[in-house]
C-alpha positions in Angstrom: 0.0 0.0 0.0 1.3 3.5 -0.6 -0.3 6.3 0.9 -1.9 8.6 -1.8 -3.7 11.6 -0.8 -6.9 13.6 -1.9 -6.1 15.9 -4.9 -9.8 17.3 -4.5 -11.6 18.0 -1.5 -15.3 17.6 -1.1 -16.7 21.4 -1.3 -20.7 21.5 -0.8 -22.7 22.4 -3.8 -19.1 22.8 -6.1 -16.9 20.4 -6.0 -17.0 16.6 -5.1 -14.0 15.1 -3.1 -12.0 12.3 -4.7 -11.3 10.2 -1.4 -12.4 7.0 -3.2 -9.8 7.1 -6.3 -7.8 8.2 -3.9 -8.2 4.5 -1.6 -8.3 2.6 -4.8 -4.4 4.2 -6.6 -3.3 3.8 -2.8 -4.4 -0.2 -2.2 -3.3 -0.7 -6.0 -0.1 1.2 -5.6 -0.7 3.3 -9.0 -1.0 6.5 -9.7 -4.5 8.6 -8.5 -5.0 10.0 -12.0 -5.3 5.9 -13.4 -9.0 6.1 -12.3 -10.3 9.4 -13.6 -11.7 12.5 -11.6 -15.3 13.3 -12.5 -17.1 16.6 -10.9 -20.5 15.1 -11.6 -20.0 15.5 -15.2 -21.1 12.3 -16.1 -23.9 10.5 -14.1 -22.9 8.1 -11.0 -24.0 4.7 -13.0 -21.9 6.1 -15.4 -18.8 6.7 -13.3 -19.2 3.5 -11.5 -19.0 1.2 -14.7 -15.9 3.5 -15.5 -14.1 2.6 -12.6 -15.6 -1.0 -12.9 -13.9 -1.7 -16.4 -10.3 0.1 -15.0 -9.9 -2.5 -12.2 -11.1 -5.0 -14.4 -8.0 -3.5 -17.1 -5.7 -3.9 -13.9 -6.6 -7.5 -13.2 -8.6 -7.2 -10.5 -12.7 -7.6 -9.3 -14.2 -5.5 -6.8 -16.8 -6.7 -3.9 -18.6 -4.5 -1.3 -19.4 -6.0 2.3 -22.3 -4.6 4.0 -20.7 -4.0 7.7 -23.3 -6.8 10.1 -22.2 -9.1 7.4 -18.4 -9.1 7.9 -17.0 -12.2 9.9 -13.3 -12.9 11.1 -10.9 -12.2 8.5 -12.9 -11.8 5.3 -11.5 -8.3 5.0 -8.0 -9.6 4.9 -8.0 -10.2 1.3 -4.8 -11.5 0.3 -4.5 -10.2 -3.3 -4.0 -6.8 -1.9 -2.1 -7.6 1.3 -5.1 -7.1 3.8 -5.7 -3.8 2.6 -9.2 -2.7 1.5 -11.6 0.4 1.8 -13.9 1.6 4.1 -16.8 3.6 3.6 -19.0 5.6 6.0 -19.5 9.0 7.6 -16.2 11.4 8.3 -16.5 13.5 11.6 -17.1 16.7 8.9 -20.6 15.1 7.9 -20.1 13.7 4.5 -19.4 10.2 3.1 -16.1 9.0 3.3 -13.5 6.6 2.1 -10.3 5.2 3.9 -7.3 2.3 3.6 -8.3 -0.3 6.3 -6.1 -3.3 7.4 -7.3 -4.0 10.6 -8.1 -0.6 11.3 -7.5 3.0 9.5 -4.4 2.3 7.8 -4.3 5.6 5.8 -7.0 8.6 5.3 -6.5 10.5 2.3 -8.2 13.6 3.6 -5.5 15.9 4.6 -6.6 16.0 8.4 -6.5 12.4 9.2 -9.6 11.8 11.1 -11.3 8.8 9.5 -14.2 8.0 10.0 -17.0 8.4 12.7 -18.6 5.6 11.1 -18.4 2.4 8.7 -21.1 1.3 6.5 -19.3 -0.9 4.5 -16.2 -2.4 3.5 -15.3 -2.6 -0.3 -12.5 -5.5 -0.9 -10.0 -6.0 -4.4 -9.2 -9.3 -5.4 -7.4 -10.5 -8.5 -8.9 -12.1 -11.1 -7.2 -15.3 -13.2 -5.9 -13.0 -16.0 -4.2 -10.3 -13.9 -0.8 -10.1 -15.3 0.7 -7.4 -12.3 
């Protein structure tokens, strides 16, 4: 994992944060511009098959875990050392993503509060044709 931080900070009613990108170039060790940054210039269904099809490019599949449904050590996924994302409410009232590895293992706000909250978990693991 290699810490990457935000580029773009959430900003209410201008500009959407990029903390998620941010997770995914840090778990994947790549740079944060591989995944693109979108301002809400294309729709969210869009976006999301966007990012979908990159990891997919990069060899690898991505799964979300509702947070009652997570049991002892199905986060730990090995394909990216233990290191996954966490989603959920920051302590400045928006959604939020961070690195988790059996706890916060990097926030890529700049003040490095986490979260207040986790809703989910989101996990990578590598497909049979991942080449990296």
């Amino acid at each position: 994992m290699k810490p990457i931080k935000q580029k773009y900070l959430h900003i209410p009613d201008k500009q959407h944060g990029d903390c998620w990108r941010s997770c995914l170039a840090s778990i994947l060790e790549c740079d944060v511009d591989t995944f693109q940054y979108h301002n809400g210039d294309i729709s969210w269904p869009d976006e999301w098959d966007e990012v979908m099809k990159k990891l997919e490019s990069l060899g690898y599949y991505y799964g979300t875990v509702p947070v009652g449904s997570t049991t002892c050590g199905m986060l730990e996924c090995p394909d990216t050392d233990g290191y996954c994302i966490a989603i959920g409410k920051s302590n400045r009232g928006v959604n939020h993503s961070v690195v988790w590895k059996n706890g916060m293992a990097h926030d890529p706000h700049p003040d490095n509060t986490g979260l207040i909250e986790i809703t989910r978990f989101e996990i990578l693991t590598k497909n049979k044709t991942n080449k990296r």
